[in-house]
NUMAR-951031 format. One line per 10 residues: number of its first residue (from 0); their letters; for each residue x, y, z of C-alpha. Coordinates in steps of 0.25 Angstrom, whole numbers, plus 2048, in hexadecimal, padded with zeros to 3 digits. Layout:
<sites>
NUM	a	X:Y:Z ~ ...
</sites>
This chain:
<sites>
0	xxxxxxxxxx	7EC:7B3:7AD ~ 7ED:7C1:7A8 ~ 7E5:7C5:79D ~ 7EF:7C6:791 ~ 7EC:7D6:78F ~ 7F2:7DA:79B ~ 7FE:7D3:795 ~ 804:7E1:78F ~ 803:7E9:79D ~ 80A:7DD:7A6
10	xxxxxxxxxx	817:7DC:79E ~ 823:7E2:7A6 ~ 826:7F0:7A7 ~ 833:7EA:7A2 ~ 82C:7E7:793 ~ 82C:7F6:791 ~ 835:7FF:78A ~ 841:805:792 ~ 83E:7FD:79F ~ 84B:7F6:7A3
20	xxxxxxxxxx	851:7F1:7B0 ~ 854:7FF:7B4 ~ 846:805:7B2 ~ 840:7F8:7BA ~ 843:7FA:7C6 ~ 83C:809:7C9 ~ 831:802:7C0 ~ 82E:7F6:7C9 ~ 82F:803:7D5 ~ 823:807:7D1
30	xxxxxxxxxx	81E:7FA:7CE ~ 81D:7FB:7BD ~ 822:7ED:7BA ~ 818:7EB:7AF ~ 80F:7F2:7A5 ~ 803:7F3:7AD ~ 80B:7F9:7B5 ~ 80F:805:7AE ~ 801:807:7A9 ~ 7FB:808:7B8
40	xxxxxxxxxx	806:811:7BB ~ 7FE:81E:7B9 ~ 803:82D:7BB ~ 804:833:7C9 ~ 800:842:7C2 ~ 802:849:7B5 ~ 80B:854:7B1 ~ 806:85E:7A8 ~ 813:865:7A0 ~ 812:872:798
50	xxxxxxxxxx	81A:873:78B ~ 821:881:78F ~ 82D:889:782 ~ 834:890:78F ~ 835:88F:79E ~ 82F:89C:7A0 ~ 822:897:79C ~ 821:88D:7A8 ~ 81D:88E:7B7 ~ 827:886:7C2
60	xxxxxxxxxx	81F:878:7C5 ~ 819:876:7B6 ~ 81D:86A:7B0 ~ 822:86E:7A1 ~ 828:86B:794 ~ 833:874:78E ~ 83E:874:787 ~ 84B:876:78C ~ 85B:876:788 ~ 866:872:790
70	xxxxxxxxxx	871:87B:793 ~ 878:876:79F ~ 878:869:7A6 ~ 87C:86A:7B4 ~ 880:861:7BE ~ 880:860:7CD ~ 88C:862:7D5 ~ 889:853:7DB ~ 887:84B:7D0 ~ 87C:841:7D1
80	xxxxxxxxxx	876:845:7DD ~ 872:854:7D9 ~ 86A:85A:7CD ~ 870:85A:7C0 ~ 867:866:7B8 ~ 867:869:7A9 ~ 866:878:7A6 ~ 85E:87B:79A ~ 857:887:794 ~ 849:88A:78C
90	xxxxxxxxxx	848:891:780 ~ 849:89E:785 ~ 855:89C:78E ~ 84F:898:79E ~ 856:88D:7A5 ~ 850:882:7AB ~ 858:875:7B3 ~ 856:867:7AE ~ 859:860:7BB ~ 85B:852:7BE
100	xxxxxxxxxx	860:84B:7CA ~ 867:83D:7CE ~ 869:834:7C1 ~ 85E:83C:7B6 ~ 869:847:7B5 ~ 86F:83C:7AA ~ 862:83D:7A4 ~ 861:84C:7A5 ~ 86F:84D:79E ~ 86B:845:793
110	xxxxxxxxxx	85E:849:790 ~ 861:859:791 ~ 86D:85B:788 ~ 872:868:788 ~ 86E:872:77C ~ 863:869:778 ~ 854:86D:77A ~ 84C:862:782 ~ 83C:863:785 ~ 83C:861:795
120	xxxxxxxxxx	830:85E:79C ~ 82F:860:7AC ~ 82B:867:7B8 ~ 832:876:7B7 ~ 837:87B:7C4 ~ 840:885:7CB ~ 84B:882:7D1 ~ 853:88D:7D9 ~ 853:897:7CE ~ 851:88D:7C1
130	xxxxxxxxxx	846:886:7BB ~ 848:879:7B9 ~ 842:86B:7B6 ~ 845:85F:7BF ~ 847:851:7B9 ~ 83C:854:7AB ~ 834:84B:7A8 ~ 838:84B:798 ~ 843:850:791 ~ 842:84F:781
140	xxxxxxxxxx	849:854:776 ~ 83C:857:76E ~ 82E:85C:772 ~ 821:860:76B ~ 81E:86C:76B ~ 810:86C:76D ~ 810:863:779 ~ 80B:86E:781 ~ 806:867:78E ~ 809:859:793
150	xxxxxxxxxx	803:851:79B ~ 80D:845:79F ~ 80A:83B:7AD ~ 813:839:7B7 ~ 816:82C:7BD ~ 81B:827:7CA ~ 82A:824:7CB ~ 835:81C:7D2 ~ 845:81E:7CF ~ 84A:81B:7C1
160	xxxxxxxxxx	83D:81E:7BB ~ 838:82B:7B2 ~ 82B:831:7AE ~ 82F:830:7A0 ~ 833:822:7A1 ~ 82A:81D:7A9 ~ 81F:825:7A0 ~ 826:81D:794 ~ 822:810:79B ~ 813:814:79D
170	xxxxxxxxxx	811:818:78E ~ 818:80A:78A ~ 80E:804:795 ~ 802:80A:790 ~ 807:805:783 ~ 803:7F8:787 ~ 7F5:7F8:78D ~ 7EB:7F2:786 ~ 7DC:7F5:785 ~ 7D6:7ED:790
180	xxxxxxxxxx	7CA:7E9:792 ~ 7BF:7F2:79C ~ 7BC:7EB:7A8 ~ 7B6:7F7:7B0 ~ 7A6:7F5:7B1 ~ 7A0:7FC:7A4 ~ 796:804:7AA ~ 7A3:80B:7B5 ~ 7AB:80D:7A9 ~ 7A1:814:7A2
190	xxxxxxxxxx	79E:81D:7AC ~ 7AC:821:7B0 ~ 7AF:823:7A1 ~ 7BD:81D:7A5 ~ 7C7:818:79A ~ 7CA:80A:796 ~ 7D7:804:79D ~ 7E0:807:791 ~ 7DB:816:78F ~ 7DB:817:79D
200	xxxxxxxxxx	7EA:812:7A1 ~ 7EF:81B:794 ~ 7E8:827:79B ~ 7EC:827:7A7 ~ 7FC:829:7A4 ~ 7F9:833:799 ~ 7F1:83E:7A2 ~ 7E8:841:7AF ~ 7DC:838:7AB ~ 7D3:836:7B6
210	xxxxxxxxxx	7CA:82B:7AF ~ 7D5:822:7AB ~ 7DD:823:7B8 ~ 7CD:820:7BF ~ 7CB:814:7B5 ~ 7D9:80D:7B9 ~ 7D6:810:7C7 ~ 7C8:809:7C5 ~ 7CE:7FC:7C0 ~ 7D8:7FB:7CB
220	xxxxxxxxxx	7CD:7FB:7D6 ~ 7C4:7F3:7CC ~ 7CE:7E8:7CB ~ 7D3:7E8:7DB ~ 7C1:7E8:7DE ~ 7C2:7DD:7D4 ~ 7CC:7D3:7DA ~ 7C9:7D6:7E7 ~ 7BA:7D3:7E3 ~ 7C0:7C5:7DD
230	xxxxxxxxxx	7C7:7C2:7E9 ~ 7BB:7C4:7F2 ~ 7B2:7BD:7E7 ~ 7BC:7B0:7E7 ~ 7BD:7B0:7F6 ~ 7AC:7B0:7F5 ~ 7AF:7A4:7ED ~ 7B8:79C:7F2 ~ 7B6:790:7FD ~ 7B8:795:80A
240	xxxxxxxxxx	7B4:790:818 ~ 7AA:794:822 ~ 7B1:797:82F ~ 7A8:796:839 ~ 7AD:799:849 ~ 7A5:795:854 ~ 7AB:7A0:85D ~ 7B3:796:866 ~ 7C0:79C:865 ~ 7BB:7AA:863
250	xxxxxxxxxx	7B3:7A8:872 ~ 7C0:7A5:876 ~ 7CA:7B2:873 ~ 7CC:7BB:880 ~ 7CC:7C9:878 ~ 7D1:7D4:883 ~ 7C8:7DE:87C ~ 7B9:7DE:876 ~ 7B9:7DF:868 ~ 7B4:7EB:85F
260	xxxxxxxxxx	7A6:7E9:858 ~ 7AF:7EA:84C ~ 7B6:7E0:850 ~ 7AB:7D7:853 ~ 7A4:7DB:846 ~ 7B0:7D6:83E ~ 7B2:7CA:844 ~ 7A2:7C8:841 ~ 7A5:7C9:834 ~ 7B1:7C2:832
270	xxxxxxxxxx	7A9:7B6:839 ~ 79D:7B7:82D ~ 7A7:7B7:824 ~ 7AE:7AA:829 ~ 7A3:7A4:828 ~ 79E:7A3:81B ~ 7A7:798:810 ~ 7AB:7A6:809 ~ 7BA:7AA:80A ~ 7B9:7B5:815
280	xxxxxxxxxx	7BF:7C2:810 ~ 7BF:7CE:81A ~ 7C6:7D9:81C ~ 7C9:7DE:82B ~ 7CC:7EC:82C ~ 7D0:7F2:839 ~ 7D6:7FE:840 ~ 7E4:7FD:847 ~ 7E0:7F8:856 ~ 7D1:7F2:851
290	xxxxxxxxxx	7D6:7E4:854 ~ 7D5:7DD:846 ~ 7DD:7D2:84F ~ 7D2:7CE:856 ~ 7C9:7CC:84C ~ 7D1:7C4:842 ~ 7D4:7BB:84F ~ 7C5:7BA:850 ~ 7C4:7B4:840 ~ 7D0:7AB:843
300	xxxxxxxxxx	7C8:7A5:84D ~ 7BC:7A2:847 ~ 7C5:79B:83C ~ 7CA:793:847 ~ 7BE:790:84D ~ 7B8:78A:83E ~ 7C4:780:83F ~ 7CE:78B:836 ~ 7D9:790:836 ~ 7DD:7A0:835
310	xxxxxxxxxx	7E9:7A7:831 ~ 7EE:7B6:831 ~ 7F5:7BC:828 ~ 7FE:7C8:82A ~ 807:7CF:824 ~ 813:7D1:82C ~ 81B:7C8:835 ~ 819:7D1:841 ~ 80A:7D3:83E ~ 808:7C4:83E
320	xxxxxxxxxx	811:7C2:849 ~ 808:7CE:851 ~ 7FB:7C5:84B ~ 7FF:7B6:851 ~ 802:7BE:861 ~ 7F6:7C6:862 ~ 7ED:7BB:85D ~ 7F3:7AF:863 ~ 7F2:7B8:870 ~ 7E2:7BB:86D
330	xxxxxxxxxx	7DF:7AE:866 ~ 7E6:7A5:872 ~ 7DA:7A3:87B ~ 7D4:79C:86E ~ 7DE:792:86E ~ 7DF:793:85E ~ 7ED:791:85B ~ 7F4:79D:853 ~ 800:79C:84C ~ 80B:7A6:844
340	xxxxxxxxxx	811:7A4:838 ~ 81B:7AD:82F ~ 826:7AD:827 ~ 830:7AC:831 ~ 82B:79D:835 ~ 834:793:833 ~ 839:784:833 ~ 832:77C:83D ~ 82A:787:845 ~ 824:789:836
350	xxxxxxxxxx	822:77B:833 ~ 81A:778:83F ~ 811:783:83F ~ 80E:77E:82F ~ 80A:773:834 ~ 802:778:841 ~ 7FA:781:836 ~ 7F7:776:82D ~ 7F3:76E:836 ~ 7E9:779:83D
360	xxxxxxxxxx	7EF:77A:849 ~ 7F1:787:847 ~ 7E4:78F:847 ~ 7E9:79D:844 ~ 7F6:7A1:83D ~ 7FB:7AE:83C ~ 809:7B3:832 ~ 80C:7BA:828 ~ 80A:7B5:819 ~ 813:7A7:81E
370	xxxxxxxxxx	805:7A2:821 ~ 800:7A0:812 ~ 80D:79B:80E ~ 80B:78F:804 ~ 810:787:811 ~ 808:78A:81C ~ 7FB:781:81A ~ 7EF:785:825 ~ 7E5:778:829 ~ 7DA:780:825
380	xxxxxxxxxx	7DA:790:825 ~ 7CF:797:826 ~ 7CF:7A7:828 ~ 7DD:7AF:825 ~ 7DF:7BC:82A ~ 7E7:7C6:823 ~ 7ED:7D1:82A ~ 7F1:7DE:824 ~ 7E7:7DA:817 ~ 7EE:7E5:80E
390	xxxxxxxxxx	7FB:7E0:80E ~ 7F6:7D2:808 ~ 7F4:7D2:7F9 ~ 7E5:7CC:7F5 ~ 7EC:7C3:7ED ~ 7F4:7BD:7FB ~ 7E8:7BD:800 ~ 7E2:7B3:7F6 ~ 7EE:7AB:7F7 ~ 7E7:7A9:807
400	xxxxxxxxxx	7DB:7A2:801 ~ 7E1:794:7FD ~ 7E7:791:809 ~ 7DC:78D:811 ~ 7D3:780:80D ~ 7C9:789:808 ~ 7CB:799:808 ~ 7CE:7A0:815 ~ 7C6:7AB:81A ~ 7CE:7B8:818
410	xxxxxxxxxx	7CE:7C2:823 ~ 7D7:7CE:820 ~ 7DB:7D9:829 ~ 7E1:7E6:827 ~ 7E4:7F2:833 ~ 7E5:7FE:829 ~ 7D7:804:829 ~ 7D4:806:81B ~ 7C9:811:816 ~ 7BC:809:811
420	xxxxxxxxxx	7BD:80F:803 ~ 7CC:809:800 ~ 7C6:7FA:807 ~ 7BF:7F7:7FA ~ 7CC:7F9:7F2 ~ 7D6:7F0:7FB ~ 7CA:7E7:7FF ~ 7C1:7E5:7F7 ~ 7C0:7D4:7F9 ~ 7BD:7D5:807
430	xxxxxxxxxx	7B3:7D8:812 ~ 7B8:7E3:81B ~ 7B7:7E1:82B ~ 7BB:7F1:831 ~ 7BF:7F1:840 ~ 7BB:7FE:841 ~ 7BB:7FF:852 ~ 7C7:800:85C ~ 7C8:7F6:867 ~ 7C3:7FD:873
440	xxxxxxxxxx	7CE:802:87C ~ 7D7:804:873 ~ 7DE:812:877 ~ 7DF:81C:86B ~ 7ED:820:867 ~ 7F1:82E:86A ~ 7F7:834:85D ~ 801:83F:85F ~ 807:848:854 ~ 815:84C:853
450	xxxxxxxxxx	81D:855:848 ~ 82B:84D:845 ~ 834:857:84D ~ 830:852:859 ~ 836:845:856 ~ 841:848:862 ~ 835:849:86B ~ 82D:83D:865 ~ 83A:835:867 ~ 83B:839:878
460	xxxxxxxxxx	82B:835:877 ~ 82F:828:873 ~ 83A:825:87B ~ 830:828:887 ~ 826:820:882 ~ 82F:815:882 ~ 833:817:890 ~ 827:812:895 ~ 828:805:88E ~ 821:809:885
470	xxxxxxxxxx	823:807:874 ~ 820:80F:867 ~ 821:80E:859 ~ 82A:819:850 ~ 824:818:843 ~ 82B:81E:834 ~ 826:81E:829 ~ 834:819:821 ~ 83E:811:824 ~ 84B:816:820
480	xxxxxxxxxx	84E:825:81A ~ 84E:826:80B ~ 859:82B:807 ~ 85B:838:800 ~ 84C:839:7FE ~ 847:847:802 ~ 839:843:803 ~ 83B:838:80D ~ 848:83C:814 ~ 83E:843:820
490	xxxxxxxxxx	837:836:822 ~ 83A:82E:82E ~ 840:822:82E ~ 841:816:836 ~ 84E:811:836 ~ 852:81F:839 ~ 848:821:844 ~ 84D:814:849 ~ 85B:818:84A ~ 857:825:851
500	xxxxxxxxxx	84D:81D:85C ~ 857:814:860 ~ 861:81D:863 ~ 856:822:86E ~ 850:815:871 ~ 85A:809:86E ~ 856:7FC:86D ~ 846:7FF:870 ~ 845:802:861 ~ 842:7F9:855
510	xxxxxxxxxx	83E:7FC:846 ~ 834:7F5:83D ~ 834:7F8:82F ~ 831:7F1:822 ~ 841:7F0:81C ~ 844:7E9:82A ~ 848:7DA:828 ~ 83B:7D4:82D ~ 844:7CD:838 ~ 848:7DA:83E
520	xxxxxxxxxx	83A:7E1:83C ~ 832:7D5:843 ~ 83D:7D5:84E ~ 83D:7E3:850 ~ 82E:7E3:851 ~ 82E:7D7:85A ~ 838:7DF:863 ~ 82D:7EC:863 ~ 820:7E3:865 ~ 827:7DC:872
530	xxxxxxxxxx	829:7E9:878 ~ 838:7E6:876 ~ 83A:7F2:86E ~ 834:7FE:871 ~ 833:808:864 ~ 831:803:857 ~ 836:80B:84A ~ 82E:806:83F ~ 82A:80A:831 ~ 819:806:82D
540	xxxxxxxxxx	81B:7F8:82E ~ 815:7F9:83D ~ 808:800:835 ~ 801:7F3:838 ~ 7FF:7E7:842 ~ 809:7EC:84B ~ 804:7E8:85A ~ 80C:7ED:868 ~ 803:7F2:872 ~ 80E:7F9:87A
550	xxxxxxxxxx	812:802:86E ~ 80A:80F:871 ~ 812:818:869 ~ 815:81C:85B ~ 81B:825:855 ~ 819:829:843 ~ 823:831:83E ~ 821:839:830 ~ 811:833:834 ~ 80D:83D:829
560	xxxxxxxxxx	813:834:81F ~ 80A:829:823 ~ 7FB:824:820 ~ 7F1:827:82A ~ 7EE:819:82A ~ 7FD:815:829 ~ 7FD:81F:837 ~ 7F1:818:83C ~ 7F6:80B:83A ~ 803:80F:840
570	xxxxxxxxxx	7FC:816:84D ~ 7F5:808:850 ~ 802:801:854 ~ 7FF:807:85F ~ 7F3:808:86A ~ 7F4:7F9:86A ~ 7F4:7F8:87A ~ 7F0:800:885 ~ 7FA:80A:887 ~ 7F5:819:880
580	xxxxxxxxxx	7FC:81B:873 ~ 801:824:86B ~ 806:827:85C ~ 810:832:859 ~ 80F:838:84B ~ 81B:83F:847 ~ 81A:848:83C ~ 822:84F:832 ~ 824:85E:833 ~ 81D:862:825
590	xxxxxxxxxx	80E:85A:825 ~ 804:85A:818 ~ 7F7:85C:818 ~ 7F4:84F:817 ~ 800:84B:823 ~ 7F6:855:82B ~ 7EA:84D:82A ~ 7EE:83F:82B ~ 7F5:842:837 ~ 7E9:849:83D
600	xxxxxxxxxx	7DF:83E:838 ~ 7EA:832:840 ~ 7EA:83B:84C ~ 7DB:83E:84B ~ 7D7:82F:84B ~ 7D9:821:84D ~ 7CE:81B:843 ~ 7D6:814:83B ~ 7CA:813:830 ~ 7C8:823:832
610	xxxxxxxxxx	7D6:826:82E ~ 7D7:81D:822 ~ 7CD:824:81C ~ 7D4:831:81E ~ 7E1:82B:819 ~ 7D9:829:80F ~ 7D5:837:80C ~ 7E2:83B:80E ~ 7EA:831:805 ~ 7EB:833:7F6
620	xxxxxxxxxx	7EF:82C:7EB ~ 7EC:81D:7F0 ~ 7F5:81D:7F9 ~ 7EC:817:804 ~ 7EB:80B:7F9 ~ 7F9:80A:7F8 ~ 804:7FF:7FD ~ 806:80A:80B ~ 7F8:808:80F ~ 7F0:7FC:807
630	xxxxxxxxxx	7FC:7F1:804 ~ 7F6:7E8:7F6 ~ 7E9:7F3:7F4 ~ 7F3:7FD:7ED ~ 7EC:802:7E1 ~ 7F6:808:7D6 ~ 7EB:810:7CE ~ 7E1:815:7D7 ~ 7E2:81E:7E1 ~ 7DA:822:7EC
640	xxxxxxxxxx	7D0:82A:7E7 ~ 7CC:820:7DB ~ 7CC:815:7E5 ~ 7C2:81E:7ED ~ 7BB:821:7E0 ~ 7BC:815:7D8 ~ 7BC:808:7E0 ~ 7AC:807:7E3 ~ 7AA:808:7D3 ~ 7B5:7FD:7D0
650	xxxxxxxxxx	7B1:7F3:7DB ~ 7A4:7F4:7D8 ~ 7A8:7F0:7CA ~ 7B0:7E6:7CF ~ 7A5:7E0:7D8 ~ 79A:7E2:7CB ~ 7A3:7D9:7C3 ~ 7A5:7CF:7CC ~ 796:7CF:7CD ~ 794:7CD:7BE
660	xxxxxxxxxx	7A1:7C6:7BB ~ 7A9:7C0:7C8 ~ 7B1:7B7:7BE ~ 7B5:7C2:7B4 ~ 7B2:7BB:7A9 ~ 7A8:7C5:7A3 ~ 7B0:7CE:797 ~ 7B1:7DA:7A3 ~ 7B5:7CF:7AC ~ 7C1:7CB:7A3
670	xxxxxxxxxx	7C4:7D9:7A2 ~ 7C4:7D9:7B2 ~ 7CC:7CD:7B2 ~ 7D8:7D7:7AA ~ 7D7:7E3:7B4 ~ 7DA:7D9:7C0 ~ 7E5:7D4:7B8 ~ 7EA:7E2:7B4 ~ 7E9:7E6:7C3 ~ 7EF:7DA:7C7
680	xxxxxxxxxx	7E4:7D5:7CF ~ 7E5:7C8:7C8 ~ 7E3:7C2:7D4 ~ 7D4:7C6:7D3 ~ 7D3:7BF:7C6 ~ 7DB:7B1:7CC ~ 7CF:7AF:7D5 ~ 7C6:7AC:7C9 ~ 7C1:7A0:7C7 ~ 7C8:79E:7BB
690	x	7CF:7AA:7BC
</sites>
């Protein structure tokens, strides 16, 4: 139950001043339904204004605050669509535009009525021949005259939202935070010299403060090492099973290939771990191609042979559909009987294979999240597999624990490589197994690129590469043009490259994307994966899992706008069967420095593990720990760089206090038990004893 004092910062954005139904949706945009959520929602930069009597005192670019009088209110010829500008003059007679577009021109009229001076704070710039300030920031009737500079934050907005209002809101927020009391380890917080929570909070919105934005960085990554710490310590606790295979089936597999000394060394693990009554917890991480399959096969087995059952977990329905062929084809020789199960099972079909799982005649079931349904009973699981580890939440992934007599062994599985320094952060519960070797005689992928005029050529390559019977991926990276956006109206999209394919190629072209009805998608992809369709157009949601051996092409448009793992991860669709491959980057005409790189480095190499880390180095802002690449790990407060810098310290805190208090009862512990409320990993606290 949550601890009474975070009472205050849980209330609904709703219970503040001003917030109505209109101002609640762009609010719930960004995701600041609540208090708390204000409070974490901290500055992207500061702007610095200078207080300034005329125009004439101030450079083009400076952000400033003067005072102005309106002397003619202007509106465009097309009313609504273009500017609508107020005309006002200083005190010694330069003009300056007030502009504003869309639906703030009613604001501008109102707030800069002619003749009467306003103070107007904003960025002063030059358009054509005039100065002028676009959309200020603050207009007022008064100002103090000795207000010299000011140093005012800048917040992250969505539609319907202002920097004033949303500044309004923060205040009101901070308002509320109590005092709370120090959970960080007395001899780190000493050191750092940081501020408590309550000073911390307030100085981060008021200016740069590089302490207080370390500090709440610090308890982020000290409550996500803390609940991952009591996750793995419950799992230590908790009466699990001893599985242990006697290689029967295993002797029996006819593998087509020898397996990798990382292969082998994972499964060697994996198999230690089985056998002890302790909950397995490990994480496999492999490269595209390093054939995680094989070994997850391999731990199912020695389940089966202890007398258990296993299951797999994945995340889509194709993916799980991909799962039950390619391991009912290898596991076949074994006789283990392997069974699928998603949402789309019905009726009869569904009830008896309820009733074949329950009464343990299946030994390996494969499917999406249908498999831990409150209605699927197994006769006694032993191992699940999770495929795709990032996209389940840990608190899913607890819910897997009760359906087994005793608690499964957990295997997950993920194929984005994912640079050692960030494992800690997203995994810090598990053991890691790296498959960190290609299987031999896998042929590398030739990686060609291309600029985005020759998209004409790029289409010919493609229809001759169909020609030969071959089939390729087209990938974009949006689905559909966003209208009337300047920024986005160059991207590619799918539906239109679609449109544009077909025209060439006909009926050999599907689409995949992620607004499809999951009906069309699944048949589409079906359609591609039996050769029936030749070229399929599809947005990212092909990054992962995705397995036809005849594709040996694709083509990226706009692939600088892409992750170099996200490229990575889209290049490994292909290179799955004999046949040489190849992978088309196309590029836009204007590159960054950074586009430069990351298309150099994903040309350069085909080491997964190598190019995370670049991504890495090239990537700001967290945005590697984001939903785009990490799914659940998304950290709000820390970025990158305090990750890098501040996760060793916090989980060895964690770890120390776990050492000295694993049930948080201590007066630090109860003060820990508040952080993993407050970062709403109170699922940390619910595995307590207790709790």
């Amino acid at each position: 139950m949550r601890p009474d004092i975070l009472n205050p910062l849980f209330a609904e954005s709703q219970t503040l001043d001003g917030v109505g139904p209109k101002l609640t949706k762009p609010l719930e945009k960004l995701g600041l339904t609540r208090v708390r959520d204000l409070l974490y929602h901290l500055p992207e930069r500061f702007v610095t204004r200078r207080a300034i009597t005329n125009l004439d005192e101030a450079s083009e670019g400076e952000q400033v605050i003067v005072a102005l009088t309106p002397t003619e209110h202007r509106a465009s010829r097309n009313p609504g669509r273009g500017p609508f500008r107020v005309l006002a003059q200083d005190e010694i007679g330069n003009i300056c535009a007030i502009t504003y577009f869309g639906r703030a021109s009613y604001t501008g009229k109102k707030q800069l009525p002619l003749g009467e001076k306003r103070w107007v704070a904003g960025r002063l710039d030059r358009y054509g021949d005039m100065l002028q300030i676009v959309h200020p920031d603050h207009v007022e009737e008064t100002s103090d005259a000795n207000m010299g500079r000011m140093t005012e934050p800048v917040y992250r907005l969505s539609e319907g939202l202002t920097q004033p209002r949303i500044m309004s809101l923060v205040e009101q927020s901070l308002a509320k935070a109590p005092p709370l009391p120090e959970w960080i380890e007395p001899g780190q917080f000493s050191k750092e010299s940081w501020p408590h929570w309550q000073e911390a909070v307030r100085e981060a919105h008021k200016g740069p403060n590089e302490a207080a934005r370390n500090r709440l960085a610090y308890d982020e990554l000290l409550a996500n090492s803390l609940a991952l710490l009591l996750v793995k310590a419950d799992s230590r606790r908790r009466k699990g099973q001893a599985l242990l295979g006697d290689g029967s089936l295993r002797a029996k597999l006819d593998l087509p290939f020898e397996m990798t000394g990382a292969q082998k060394r994972s499964v060697a693990e994996i198999e230690g771990d089985l056998q002890q009554e302790a909950p397995m917890l490990r994480l496999l991480q492999g490269d595209v191609g390093a054939g995680k399959t094989v070994v997850a096969l391999q731990a199912m087995l020695i389940a089966n042979e202890a007398g258990k059952q296993a299951a797999l977990l994945a995340p889509t329905e194709i993916l799980a559909r991909q799962h039950y062929e390619t391991l009912r084809k290898m596991a076949a020789p074994t006789g283990v009987e392997v069974a699928l199960l998603t949402g789309r099972a019905k009726g009869r079909e569904r009830e008896s294979l309820l009733m074949s799982l329950m009464q343990g005649d299946i030994d390996i079931l494969v499917g999406t999240h249908a498999i831990f349904q409150d209605s699927v009973a197994y006769k006694d699981l032993g191992l699940v597999v999770i495929d795709e580890q990032h996209r389940f939440g840990v608190a899913q992934r607890l819910a897997l624990a009760g359906k087994g007599k005793r608690s499964p062994h957990t295997l997950a599985m993920t194929a984005t490589p994912i640079p050692r320094s960030l494992t800690l952060a997203q995994y810090g519960e598990m053991d890691v197994s790296r498959l960190d070797e290609l299987p031999p005689g896998r042929q590398a992928i030739e990686t060609l690129v291309f600029p985005q005029g020759r998209l004409d050529e790029m289409i010919a390559a493609v229809g001759r590469h169909l020609a030969t019977g071959s089939q390729a991926y087209w990938v974009c990276p949006m689905v559909r043009e966003a209208s009337g956006s300047f920024e986005t109206a160059d991207i590619a999209a799918a539906e239109a490259r679609y449109a544009q394919l077909a025209e060439h190629f006909g009926d050999q072209v599907v689409m995949v994307h992620g607004q499809l009805h999951p009906d069309v998608k699944d048949a589409n992809m079906e359609s591609f994966a039996s050769g029936k369709a030749k070229l399929l157009i599809a947005t990212t949601v092909i990054e992962v899992g995705v397995d036809v051996p005849s594709a040996t092409l694709i083509v990226i448009e706009q692939a600088e706008r892409f992750g170099l793992a996200q490229l990575h991860q889209l290049r490994g669709r292909v290179g799955r069967g004999s046949e040489k491959s190849r992978c088309v980057l196309l590029r836009g005409e204007e590159l960054s420095e950074t586009g430069k790189k990351r298309l150099a480095f994903v040309k350069e190499s085909q080491d997964g593990f190598y190019l995370a880390e670049k991504d890495l180095e090239l990537r700001g802002g967290g945005e590697l720990l984001g939903t785009r690449q990490s799914g659940e790990a998304a950290f709000r407060i820390a970025d990158l760089d305090q990750v890098q810098k501040l996760l060793p310290a916090a989980h060895a805190d964690a770890r120390l206090l776990m050492e000295r208090d694993g049930g948080l009862t201590s007066e630090r512990g109860e003060a820990a038990r508040i952080l993993l409320y407050l970062f709403e990993r109170d699922w940390g606290v619910q595995l307590l004893r207790g709790g």
